[in-house]
C-alpha positions as CSV (number, residue, x, y, z in Angstrom):
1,X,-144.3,189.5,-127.0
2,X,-146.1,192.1,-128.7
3,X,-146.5,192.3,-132.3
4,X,-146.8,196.1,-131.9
5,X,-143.6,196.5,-131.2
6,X,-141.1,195.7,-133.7
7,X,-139.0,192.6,-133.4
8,X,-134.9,192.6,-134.5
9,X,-132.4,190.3,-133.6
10,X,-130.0,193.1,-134.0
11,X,-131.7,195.9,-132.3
12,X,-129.1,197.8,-130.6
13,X,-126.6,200.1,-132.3
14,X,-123.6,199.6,-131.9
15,X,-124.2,195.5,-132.6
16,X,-123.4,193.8,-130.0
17,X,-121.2,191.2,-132.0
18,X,-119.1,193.5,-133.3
19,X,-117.6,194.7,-129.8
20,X,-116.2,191.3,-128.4
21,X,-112.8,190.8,-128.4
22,X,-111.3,187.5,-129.7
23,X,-110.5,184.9,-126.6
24,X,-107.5,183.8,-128.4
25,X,-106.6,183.3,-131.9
26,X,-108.0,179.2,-131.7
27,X,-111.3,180.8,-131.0
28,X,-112.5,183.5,-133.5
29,X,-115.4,185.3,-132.9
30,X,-117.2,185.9,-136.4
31,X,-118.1,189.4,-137.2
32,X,-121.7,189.7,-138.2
33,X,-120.9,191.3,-142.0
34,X,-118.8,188.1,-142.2
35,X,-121.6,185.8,-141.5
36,X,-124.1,187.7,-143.2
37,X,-121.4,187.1,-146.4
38,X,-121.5,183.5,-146.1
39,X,-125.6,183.5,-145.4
40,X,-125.7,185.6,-148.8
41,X,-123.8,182.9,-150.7
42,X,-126.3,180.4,-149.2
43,X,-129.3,182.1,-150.3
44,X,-127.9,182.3,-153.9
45,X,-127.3,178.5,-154.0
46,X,-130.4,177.6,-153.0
47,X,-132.2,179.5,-155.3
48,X,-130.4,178.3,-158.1
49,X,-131.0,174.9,-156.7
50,X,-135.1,175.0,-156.2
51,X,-136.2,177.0,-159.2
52,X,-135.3,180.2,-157.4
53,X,-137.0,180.0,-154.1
54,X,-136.3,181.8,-151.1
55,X,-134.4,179.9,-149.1
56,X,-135.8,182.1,-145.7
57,X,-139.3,181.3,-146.7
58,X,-139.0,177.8,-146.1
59,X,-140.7,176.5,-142.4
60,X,-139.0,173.2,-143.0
61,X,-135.3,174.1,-143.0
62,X,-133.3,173.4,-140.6
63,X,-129.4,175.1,-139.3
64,X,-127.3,174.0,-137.3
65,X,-124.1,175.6,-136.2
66,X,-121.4,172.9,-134.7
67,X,-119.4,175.0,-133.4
68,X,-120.8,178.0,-132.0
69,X,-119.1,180.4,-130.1
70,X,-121.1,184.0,-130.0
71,X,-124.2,182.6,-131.9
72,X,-124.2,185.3,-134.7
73,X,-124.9,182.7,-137.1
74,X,-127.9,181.2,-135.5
75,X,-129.2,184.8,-134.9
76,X,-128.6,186.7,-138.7
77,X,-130.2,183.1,-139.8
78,X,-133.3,183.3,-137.3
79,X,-133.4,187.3,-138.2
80,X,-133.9,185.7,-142.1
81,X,-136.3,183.6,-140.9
82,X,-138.6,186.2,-139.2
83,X,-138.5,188.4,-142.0
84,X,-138.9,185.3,-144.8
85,X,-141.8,183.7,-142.4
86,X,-144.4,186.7,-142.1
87,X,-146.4,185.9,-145.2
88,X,-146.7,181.9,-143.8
89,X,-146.6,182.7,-140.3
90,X,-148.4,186.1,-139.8
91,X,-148.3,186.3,-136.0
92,X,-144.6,187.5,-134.6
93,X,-144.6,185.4,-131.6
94,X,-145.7,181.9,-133.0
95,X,-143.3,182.5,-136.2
96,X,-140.1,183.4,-133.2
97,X,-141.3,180.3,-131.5
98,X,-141.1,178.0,-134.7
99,X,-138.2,179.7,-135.8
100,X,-136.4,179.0,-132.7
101,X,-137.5,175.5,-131.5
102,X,-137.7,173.7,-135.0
103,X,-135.5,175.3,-137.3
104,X,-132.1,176.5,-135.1
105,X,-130.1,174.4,-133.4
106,X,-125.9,175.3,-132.2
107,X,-123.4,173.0,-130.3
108,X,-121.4,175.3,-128.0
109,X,-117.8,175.3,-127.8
110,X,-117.6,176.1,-124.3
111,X,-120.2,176.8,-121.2
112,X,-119.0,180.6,-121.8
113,X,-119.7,180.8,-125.2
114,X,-123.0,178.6,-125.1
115,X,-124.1,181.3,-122.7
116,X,-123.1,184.1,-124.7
117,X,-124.8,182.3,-127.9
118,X,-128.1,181.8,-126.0
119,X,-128.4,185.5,-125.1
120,X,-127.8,186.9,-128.7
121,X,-130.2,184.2,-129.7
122,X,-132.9,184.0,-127.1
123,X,-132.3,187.3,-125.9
124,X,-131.6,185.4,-122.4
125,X,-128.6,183.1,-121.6
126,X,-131.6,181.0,-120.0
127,X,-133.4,180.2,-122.5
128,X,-136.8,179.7,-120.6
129,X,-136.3,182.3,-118.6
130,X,-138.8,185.2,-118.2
131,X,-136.5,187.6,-120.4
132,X,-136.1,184.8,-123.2
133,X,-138.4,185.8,-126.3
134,X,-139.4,182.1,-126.8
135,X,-142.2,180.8,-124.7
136,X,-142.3,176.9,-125.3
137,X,-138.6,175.1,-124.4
138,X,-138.6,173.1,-121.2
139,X,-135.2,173.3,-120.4
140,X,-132.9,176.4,-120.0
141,X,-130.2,175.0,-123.1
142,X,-132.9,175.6,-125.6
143,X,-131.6,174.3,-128.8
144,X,-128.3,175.7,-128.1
145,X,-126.3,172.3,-126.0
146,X,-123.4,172.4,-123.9
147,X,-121.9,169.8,-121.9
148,X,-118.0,169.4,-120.6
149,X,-116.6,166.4,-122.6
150,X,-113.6,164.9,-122.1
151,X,-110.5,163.9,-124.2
152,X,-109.8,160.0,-124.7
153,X,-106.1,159.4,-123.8
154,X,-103.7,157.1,-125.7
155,X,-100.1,157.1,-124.6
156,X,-100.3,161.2,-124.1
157,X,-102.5,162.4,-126.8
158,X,-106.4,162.5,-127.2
159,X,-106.9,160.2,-129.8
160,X,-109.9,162.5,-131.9
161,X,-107.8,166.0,-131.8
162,X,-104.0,165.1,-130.7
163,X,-104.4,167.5,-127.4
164,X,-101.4,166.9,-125.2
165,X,-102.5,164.7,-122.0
166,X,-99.9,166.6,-119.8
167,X,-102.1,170.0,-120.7
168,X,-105.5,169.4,-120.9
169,X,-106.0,166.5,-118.2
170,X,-107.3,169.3,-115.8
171,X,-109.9,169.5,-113.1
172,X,-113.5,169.6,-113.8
173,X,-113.8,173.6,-113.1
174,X,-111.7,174.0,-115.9
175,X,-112.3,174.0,-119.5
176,X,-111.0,170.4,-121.4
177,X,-111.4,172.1,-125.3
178,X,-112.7,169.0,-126.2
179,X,-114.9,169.7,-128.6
180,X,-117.9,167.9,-128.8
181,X,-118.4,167.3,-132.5
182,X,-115.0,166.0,-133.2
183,X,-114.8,163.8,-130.3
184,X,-116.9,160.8,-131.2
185,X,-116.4,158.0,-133.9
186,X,-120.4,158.4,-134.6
187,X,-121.1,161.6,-135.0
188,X,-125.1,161.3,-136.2
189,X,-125.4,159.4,-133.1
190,X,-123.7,161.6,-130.9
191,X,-126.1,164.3,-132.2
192,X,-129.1,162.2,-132.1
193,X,-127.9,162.1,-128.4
194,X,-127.3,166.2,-128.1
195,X,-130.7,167.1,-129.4
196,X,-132.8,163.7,-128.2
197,X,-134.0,162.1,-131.6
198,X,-132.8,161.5,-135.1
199,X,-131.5,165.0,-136.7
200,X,-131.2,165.8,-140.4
201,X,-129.6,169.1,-140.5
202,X,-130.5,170.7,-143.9
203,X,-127.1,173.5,-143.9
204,X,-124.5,173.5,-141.6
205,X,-122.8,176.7,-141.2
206,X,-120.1,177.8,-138.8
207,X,-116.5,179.0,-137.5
208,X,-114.4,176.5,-135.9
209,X,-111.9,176.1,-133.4
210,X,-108.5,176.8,-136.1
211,X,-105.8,175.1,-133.6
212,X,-105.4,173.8,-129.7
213,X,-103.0,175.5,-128.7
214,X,-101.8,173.6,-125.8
215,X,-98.1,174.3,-125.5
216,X,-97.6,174.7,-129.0
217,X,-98.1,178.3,-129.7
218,X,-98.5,180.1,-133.1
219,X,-97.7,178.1,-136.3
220,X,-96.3,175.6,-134.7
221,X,-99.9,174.2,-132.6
222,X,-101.7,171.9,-134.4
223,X,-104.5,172.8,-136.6
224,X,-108.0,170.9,-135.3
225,X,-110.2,173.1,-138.1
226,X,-110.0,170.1,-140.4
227,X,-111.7,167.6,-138.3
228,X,-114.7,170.2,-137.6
229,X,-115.2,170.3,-141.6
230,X,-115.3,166.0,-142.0
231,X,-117.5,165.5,-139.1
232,X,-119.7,168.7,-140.5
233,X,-119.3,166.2,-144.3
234,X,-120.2,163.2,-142.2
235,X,-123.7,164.5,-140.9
236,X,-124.5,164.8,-144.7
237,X,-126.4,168.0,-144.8
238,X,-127.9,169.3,-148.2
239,X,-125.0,172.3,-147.6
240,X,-122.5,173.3,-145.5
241,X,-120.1,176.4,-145.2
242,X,-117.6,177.1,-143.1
243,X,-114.8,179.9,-142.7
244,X,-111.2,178.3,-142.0
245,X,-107.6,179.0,-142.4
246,X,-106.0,178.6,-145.8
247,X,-103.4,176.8,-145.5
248,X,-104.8,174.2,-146.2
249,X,-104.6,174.6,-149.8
250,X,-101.2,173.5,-149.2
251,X,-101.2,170.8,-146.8
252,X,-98.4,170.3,-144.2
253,X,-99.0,169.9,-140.8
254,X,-101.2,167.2,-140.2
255,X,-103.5,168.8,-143.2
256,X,-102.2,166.6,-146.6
257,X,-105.3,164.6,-146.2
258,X,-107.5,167.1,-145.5
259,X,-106.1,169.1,-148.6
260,X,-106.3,165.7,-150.9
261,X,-109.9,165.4,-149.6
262,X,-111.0,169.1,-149.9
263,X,-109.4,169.6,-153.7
264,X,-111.0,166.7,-154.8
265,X,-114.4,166.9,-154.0
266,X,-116.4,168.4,-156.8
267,X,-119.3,169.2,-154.5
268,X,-117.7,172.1,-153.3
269,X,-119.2,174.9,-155.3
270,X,-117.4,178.1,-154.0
271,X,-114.7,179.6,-152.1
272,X,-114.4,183.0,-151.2
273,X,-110.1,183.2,-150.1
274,X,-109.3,186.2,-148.0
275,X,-105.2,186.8,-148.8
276,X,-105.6,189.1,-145.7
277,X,-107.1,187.8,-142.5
278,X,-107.3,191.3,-141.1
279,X,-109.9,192.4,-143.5
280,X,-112.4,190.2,-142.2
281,X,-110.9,189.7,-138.6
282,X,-109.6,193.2,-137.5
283,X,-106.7,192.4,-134.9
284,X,-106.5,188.9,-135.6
285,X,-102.8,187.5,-136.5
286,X,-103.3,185.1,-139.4
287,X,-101.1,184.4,-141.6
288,X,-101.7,183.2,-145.0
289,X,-105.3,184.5,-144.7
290,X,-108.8,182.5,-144.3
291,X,-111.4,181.3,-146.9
292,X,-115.1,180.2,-146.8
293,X,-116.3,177.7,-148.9
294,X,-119.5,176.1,-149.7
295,X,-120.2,172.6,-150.2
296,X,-123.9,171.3,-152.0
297,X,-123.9,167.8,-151.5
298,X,-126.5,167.6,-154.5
299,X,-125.1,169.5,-157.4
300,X,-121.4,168.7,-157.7
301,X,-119.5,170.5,-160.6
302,X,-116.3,174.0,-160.8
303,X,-116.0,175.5,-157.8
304,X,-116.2,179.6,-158.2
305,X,-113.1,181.5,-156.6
306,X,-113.3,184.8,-155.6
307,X,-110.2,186.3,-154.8
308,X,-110.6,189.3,-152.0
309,X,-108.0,191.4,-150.7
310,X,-108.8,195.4,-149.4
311,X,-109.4,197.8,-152.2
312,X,-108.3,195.2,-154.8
313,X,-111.1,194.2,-157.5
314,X,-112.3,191.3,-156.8
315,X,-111.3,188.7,-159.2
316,X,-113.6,185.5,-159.9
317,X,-112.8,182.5,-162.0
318,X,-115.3,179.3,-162.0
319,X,-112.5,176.1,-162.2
320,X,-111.4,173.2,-161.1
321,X,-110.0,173.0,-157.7
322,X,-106.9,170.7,-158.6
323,X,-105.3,170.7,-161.8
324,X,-103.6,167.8,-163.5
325,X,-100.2,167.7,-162.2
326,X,-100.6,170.2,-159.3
327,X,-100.8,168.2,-155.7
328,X,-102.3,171.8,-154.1
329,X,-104.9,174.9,-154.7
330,X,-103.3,177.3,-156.9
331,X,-104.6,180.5,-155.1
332,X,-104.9,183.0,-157.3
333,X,-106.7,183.0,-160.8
334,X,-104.5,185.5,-162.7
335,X,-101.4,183.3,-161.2
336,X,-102.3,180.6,-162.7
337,X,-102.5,181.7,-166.7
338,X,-99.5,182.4,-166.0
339,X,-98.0,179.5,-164.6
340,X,-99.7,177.5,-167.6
341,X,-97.8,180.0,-170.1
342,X,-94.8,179.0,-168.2
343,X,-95.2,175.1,-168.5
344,X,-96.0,175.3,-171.9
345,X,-93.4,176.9,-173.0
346,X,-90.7,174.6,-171.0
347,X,-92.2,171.8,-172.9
348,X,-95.0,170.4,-170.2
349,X,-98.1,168.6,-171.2
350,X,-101.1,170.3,-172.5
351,X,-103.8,170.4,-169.4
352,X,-101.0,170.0,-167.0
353,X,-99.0,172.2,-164.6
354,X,-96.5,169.8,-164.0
355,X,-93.1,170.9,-164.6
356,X,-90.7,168.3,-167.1
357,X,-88.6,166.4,-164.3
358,X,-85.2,167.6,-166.2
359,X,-86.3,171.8,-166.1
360,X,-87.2,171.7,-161.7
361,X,-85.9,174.1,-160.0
362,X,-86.5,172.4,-157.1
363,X,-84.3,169.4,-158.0
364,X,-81.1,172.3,-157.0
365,X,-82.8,173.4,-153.7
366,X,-81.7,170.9,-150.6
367,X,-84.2,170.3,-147.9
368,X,-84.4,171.2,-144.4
369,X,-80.7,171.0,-142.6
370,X,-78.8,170.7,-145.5
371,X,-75.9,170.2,-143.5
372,X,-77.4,168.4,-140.1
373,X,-77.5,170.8,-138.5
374,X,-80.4,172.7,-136.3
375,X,-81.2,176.0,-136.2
376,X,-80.1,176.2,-132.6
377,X,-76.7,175.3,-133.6
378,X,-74.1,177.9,-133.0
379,X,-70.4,177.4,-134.5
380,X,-67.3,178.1,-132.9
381,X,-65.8,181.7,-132.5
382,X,-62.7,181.3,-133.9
383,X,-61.6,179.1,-136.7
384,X,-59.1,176.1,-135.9
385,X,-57.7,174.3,-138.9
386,X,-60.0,171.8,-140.6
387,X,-62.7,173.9,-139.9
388,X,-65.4,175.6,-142.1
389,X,-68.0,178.7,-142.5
390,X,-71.1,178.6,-140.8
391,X,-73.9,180.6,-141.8
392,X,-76.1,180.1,-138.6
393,X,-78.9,182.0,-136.9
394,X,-77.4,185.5,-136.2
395,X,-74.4,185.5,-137.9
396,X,-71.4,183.1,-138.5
397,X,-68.9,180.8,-137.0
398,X,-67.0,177.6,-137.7
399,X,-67.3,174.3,-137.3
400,X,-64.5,170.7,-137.9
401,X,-65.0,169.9,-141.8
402,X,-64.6,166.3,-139.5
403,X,-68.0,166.6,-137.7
404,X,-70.1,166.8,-140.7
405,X,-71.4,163.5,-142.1
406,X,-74.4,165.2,-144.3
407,X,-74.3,167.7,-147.3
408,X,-70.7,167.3,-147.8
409,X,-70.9,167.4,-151.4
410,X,-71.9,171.1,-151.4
411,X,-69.7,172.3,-149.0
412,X,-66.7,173.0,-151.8
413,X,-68.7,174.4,-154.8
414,X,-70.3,177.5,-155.3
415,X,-73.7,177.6,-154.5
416,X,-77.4,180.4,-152.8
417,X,-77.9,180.7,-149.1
418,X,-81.3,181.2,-148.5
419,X,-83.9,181.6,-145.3
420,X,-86.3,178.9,-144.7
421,X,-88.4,181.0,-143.4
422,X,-89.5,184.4,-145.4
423,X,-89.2,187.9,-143.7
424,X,-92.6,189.4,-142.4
425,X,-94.5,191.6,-140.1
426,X,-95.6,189.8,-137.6
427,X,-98.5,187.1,-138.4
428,X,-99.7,190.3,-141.6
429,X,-100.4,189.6,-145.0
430,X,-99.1,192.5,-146.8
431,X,-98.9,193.0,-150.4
432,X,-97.0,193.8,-152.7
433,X,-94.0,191.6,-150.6
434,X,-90.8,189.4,-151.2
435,X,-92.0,185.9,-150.9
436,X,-88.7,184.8,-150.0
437,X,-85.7,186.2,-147.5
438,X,-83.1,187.7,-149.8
439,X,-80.7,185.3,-150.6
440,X,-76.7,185.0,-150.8
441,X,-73.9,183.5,-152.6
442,X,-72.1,180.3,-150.9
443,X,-68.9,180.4,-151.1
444,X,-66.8,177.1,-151.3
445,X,-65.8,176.2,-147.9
446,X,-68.9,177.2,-146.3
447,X,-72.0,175.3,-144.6
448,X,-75.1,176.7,-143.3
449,X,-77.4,175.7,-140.1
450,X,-81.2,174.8,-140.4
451,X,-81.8,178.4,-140.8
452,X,-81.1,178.3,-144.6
453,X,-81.6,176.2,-147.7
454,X,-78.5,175.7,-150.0
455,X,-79.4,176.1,-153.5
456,X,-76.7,174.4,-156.0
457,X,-74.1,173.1,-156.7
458,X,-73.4,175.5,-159.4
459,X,-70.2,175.4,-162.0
460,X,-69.0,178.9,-160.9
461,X,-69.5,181.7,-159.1
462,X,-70.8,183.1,-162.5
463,X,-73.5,180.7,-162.5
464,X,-74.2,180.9,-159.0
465,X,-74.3,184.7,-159.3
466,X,-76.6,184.2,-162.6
467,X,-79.2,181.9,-160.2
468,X,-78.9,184.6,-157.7
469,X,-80.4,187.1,-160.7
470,X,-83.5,184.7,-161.4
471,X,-84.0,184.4,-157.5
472,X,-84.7,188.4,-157.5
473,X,-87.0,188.6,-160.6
474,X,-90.7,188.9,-159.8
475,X,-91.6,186.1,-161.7
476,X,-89.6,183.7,-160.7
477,X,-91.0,184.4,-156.9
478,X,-94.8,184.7,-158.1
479,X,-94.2,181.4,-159.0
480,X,-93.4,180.7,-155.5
481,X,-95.6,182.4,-153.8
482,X,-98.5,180.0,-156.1
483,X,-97.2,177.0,-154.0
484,X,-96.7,179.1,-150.6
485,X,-99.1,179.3,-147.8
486,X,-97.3,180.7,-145.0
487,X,-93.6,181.7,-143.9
488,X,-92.0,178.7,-144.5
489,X,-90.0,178.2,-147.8
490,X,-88.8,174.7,-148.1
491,X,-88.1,173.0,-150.6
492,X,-91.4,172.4,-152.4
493,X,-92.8,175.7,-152.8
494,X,-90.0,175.9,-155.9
495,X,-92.1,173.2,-157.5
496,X,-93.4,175.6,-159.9
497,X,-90.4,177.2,-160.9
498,X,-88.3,176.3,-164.2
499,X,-84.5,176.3,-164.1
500,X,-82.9,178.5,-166.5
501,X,-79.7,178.7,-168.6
502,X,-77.0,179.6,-166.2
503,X,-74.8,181.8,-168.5
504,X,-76.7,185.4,-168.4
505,X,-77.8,187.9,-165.6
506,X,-81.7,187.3,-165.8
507,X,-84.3,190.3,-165.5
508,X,-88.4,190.4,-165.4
509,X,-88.1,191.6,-168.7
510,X,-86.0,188.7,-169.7
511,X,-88.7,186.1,-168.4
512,X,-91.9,188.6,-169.4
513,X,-90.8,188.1,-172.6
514,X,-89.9,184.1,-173.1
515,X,-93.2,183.3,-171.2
516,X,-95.1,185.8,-173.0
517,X,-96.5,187.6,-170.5
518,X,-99.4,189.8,-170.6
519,X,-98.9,194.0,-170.1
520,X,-102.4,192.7,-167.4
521,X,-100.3,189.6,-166.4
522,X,-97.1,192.1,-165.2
523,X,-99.3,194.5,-163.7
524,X,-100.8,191.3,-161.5
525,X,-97.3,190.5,-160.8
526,X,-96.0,193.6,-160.0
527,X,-99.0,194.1,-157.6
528,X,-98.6,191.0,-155.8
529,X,-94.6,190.8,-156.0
530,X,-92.2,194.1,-154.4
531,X,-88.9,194.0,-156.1
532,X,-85.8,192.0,-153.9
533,X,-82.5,194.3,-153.2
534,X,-80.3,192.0,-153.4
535,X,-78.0,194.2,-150.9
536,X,-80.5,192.2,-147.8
537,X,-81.0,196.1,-146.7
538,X,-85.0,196.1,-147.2
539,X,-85.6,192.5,-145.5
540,X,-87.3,193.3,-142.4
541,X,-89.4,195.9,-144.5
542,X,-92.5,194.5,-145.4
């Protein structure tokens, strides 16, 4: 190497990085200005931390990446280095050396992307190779390790990341997506083993795996991003960040824990939440958008939320993670003043956003196959006597009154139809949108299929029709959207919203003004929220 010439880990133009396409949407590649976010966020915590020292002038750091897939973390980190270094380490080639034997270490998640990590780090996927800038490893992994692991079976499943047995049991040319840091009971042992020695890893940093998706595709696969973040916990580093999925500030799907662990662990210090996967992973469908967080294991205390979505402002509040009564994240800062105006007023305690049992929404909303019956389930084409409405998937038909054996209190009032699942574009986040599919009046005499909820009973079609109002307003679905991570609108994401008086036809401006909301507030509302025809025509406009 010669110091003459000008050393850069990013030396070409166009980057490298920012060219690959994504393998699949389980394995995001991490554009550089992404990392380079999360590496800025670092930077400013350790500084506050150690009397404001640079955090890239340190020799004795060390990084390690669990989960690394192109290696553009491990390279803008060692890029920090060799800049931060030059006043303690004049000479280029000894500082690259340190840099890149004592201070940077990845796990790959596959031989492919071990490869591709070694050659943006060491500039060779060998790393001892005659074209890798660093002179002193004796073997060709470097600091970056890969090796196939298997999945441990139990009756079918892999007992660390619940792959299926029938899917991933393949032959040893294949990739097993068994992830090395999530498939151990020991994890500082198991990287004691990786990188031959004891290992204290000052900041882990990385992307994960978000799901396997091995036969369940889309939302339905299971999300493995959660176990990457508690191993990450359990190697105890002085920080770690990592960019995931957000729903988890819901839960569901094998993530309750995760949220319970996540939302109550002060040590977390920031999140920056991303309503818009897109505008940090072009191409990628996402839905419900990603976050990044930072966790300091030595200086627990409010967690700062930044709020991002395109041209927005970015809005910033410095809070606690859970509030008292709330069993999720309330996502966004201006969302939740107004939820607290909204519990106050309907009599909740003081600190709390827990509604009174007696004014829940949710208390009229059924759950999931109100009637037994799946969403697969089509009804007869012509009605017999005995028989009833069905609203099912794609239209109507009719089914014995007999057959049924569930719901059968609702099916002779008045009451809502409304889709379990909310209209969209594809796996977008676009905003300003409905929140919910637009919902219908039941009829007595009528049933519905998995498809829809059934909201009621109500008196008469008056107060069914008066619901149906409330149901349309902005507020009422902002209030919905607080306690809705993704497409699917069951029964709890209502959790939030009041029930009203029953008698009137209610508008925004009826609820602006008994929750005293802000001329700000609305304009948040009205940015976030698109108004509902109730006429269904706009549903599959988004």
């Amino acid at each position: 190497m010669n110091d003459q010439v000008p050393f850069s880990f990013r030396g070409r133009n166009p980057d490298v990085l920012t060219c690959i396409a994504n393998l699949s949407n389980d394995e995001v590649f991490t554009p550089p200005e992404l990392a380079s976010r999360m590496l800025d966020t670092l930077t400013d915590a350790w500084a506050a931390n150690h009397n404001g020292a640079n955090l890239w002038a340190d020799s004795s750091v060390t990084f390690l990446d669990p989960c690394t897939k192109s290696g553009v973390f491990l390279r803008e980190i060692a890029s920090r280095l060799t800049k931060g270094l030059a006043e303690e380490i004049p000479n280029l080639e000894k500082r690259v050396d340190h840099i890149l034997t004592k201070q940077v270490f990845g796990i790959g998640i596959t031989q492919l992307t071990a490869l591709l990590a070694r050659r943006s780090l060491y500039c060779s996927k060998y790393a001892k190779s005659k074209h890798s800038i660093v002179r002193s490893f004796k073997g060709d992994d470097g600091n970056i390790w890969f090796e196939r692991t298997d999945h441990t079976w139990v009756e079918g499943k892999c007992k660390y990341c619940g792959a299926s047995q029938k899917t991933l049991d393949r032959d040893e040319s294949l990739e097993t997506h068994a992830y090395a840091l999530i498939h151990t009971d020991d994890i500082k042992a198991q990287v004691a083993k990786i990188f031959g020695g004891k290992m204290q890893f000052d900041v882990v940093i990385g992307n994960p795996p978000y799901q396997l998706d091995d036969g369940g595709y889309g939302t339905s696969a299971a999300p493995i991003y959660q176990h990457f973040v508690e191993q990450a916990k359990a190697l105890e580093p002085k920080y770690l960040s990592m960019i995931i999925p957000a729903r988890w500030f819901a839960g569901g799907k094998g993530l309750d824990e995760f949220r319970e662990a996540m939302l109550s662990d002060n040590r977390i210090r920031s999140i920056d939440d991303y309503l818009s996967a897109s505008d940090v992973f072009p191409g990628v469908g996402l839905k419900g958008g990603v976050c990044f967080f930072l966790w300091d294991r030595e200086n627990p205390g409010a967690c700062r939320v930044a709020t991002h979505f395109k041209d927005w402002p970015v809005s910033t509040s410095t809070r606690a993670l859970l509030e008292e009564g709330a069993d999720i994240f309330i996502r966004f800062n201006e969302g939740l003043s107004i939820l607290k105006k909204v519990i106050e007023t309907e009599g909740g305690q003081v600190q709390s956003v827990s509604l009174p049992e007696d004014k829940r929404f949710d208390q009229l909303v059924s759950s999931r196959k109100p009637f037994g019956l799946d969403t697969v389930f089509k009804g007869k084409a012509t009605k017999r006597a005995g028989d009833v409405l069905i609203y099912q998937n794609g239209g109507t038909g009719y089914v014995s009154r007999s057959s049924l054996s569930t719901g059968t209190h609702l099916i002779d009032v008045w009451k809502i139809y409304i889709g379990r699942a909310a209209p969209g574009t594809g796996n977008k986040d676009t905003y300003p949108h409905k929140i919910l599919s637009t919902p219908f009046i039941g009829e007595p005499g009528t049933i519905s299929s998995e498809t829809y909820l059934c909201i009621g009973p109500f008196d008469s079609k008056n107060h069914a029709e008066s619901a149906l109002s409330y149901l349309s307003c902005r507020l009422t679905r902002l209030l919905i959207l607080l306690h809705k991570p993704s497409q699917d609108a069951t029964r709890k994401v209502y959790t939030f919203v009041p029930s009203q008086d029953w008698t009137k036809s209610w508008t925004d401006e009826d609820l602006y003004a008994k929750y005293g909301i802000s001329a700000e507030e609305i304009e948040f509302i009205e940015k976030v929220v698109r108004p509902m025809d109730l006429s269904g025509a706009s549903d599959d406009d988004e």
